[in-house]
N, C-alpha and C positions, 0 to 999 in steps of 0.2 A: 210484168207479163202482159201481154196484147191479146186481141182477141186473136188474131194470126198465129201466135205461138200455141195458143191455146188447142187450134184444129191442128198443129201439126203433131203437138204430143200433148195429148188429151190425159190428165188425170186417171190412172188402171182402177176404176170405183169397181169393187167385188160384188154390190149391191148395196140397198136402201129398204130400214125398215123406217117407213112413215112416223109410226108414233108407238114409244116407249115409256115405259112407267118404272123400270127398274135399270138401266143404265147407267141412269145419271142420279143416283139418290135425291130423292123432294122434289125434280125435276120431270115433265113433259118434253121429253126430244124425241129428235129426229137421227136417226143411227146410223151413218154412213162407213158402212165395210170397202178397204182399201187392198187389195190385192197384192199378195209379195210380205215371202217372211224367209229370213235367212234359217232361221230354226226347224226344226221338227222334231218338237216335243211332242215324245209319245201321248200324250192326254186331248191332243190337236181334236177339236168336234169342228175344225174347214179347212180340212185337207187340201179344199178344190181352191180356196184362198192363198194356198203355201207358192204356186207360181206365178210369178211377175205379169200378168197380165190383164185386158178386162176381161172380163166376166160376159159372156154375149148376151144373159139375158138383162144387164142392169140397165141401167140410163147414164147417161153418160153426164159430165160434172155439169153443164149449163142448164143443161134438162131440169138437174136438180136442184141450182140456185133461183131456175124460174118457176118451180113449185114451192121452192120456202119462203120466195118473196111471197105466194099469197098465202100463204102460212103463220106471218107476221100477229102475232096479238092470238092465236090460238097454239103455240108450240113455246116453252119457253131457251128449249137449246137444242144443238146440234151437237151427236158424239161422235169422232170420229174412232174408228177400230179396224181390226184384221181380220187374219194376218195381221202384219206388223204395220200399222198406219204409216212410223216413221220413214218405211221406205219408198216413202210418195214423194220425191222431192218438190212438187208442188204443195204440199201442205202446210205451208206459211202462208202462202199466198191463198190459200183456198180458207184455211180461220178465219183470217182478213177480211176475207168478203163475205161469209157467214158474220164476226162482227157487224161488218157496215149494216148488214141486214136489221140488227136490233137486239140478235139472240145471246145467248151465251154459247161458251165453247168448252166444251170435255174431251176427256182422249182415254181411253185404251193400250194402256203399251206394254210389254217387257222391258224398254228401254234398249233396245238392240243397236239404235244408230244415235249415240249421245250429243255429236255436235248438231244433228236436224231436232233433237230436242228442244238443246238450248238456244235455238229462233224460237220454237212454239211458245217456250214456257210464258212472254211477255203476254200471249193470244190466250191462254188459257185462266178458265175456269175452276175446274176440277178434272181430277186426274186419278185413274185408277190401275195405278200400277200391278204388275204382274208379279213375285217374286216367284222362281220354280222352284228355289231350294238353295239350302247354304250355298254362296259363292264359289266358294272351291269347289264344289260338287254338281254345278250345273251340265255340267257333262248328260248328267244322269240320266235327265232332263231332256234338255235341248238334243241330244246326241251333235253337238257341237262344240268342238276345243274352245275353250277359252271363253264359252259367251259369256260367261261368270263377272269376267273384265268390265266388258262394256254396260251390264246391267249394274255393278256396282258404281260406274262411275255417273249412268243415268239416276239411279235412285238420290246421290249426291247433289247432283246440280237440282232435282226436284226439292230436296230437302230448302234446300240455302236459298231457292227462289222465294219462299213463301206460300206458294200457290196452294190451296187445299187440295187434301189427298190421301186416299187409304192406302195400302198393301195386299193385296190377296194372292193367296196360293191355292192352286188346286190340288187337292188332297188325293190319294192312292196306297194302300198300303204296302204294293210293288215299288210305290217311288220313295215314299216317306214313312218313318216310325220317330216312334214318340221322342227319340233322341235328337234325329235330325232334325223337327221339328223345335224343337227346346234351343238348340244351337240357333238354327233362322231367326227365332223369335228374340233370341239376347241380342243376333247381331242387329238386327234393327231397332230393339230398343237400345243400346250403346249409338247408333245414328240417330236419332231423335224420332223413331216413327213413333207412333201413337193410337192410331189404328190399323188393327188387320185383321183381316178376312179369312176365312178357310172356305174354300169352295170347295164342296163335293165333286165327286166327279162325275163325269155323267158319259154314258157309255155313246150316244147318239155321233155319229158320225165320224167316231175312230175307230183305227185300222191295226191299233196297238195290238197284236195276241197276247202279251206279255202283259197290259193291263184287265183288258178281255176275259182272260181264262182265269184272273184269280177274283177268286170270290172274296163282295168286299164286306167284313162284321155287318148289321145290320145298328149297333151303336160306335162306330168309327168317327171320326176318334172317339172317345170314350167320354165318359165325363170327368175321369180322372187325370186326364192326359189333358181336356181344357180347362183345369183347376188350375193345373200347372205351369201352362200357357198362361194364365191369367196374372199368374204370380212375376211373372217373368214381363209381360204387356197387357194392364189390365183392360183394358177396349179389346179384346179378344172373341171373335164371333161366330159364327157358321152360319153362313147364308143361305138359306134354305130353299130360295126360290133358282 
């Protein structure tokens, strides 16, 4: 890629938060939100992320390789996230150059576009994969046919790379109960995962009524229901931040 190419189709960056302490686990980054998601799962908190576009108030991708260059030796990585990072087709080329820079590389994904994956995975760091919900049932989720597919065959190619990596789901009890949950958690331990995450949900910037209007326990999941979780994948967590 040329600097020429570069100005005629610029990188769609959503935005850039500077500096991060919980992104990238043990890690100091720099968090670059990537505009454009095929999905709209209801629990979405960047709606304004879901269309393919940039963002007018961000910076645009050079702006921000020439503030990470003076960044060098105070930042230890760069994460990329969404919307759905993978649909940046620039974002091989844009690790690369975070690389050359000195940093490490993370990503954010549901795994939605599995061949732009498998370029990253050789760029990559850590990876903190999305899962919505059993496979079959992504539907539920995403409200899209079939994403269930392409997340199953992303989560695969993550496994058999090597690369380190959790699993996380964000948690609702309009989306998920303790069965479906138990199901998610065998199918991933039958693939070899090892860690996973439960994210709460957080109300800030969805437009779900349907997650909205139902009230969520004040001990959801329960402690009973992550005993069981536990029995099933013991690295079982609730991330609280």
């Amino acid at each position: 890629m040329t600097d020429q190419t570069d100005l005629r189709t610029p990188p769609k960056l959503g935005g850039v938060v500077p500096f991060s302490s919980c992104d990238y686990p043990g890690h100091l980054a720099c968090v670059v939100f990537i505009s454009g998601c095929p999905w709209r799962c209801h629990y979405c908190h960047n709606p304004h992320l879901q269309e393919r576009h940039k963002q007018p108030t961000s910076p645009t991708w050079n702006d921000t390789l020439a503030w990470l260059h003076s960044r060098r030796g105070l930042l230890d990585a760069v994460v990329f996230c969404g919307g759905e990072p993978l649909a940046e087709h620039w974002l091989p080329h844009m690790m690369t150059q975070v690389r050359q820079l000195g940093f490490q590389v993370a990503l954010h994904t549901g795994g939605a576009y599995p061949a732009r994956l498998r370029q990253c995975l050789p760029l990559l760091d850590w990876v903190g994969f999305d899962v919505k919900a059993p496979f079959a049932s992504y539907e539920s989720v995403t409200q899209v046919r079939n994403s269930g597919r392409a997340a199953r065959e992303s989560l695969h190619l993550l496994i058999e790379s090597g690369v380190p990596f959790e699993c996380r789901t964000t948690v609702h009890p309009a989306l998920h109960d303790t069965a479906s949950l138990l199901q998610l958690a065998g199918t991933l331990a039958v693939q070899g995962v090892e860690n996973f995450v439960l994210q709460p949900f957080r109300a800030s910037g969805c437009a779900s009524p349907m997650l909205l209007q139902k009230a969520i326990p004040p001990d959801w999941p329960d402690a009973v229901t992550l005993t069981r979780l536990r029995s099933v994948l013991p690295h079982t967590s609730i991330r609280t931040h």
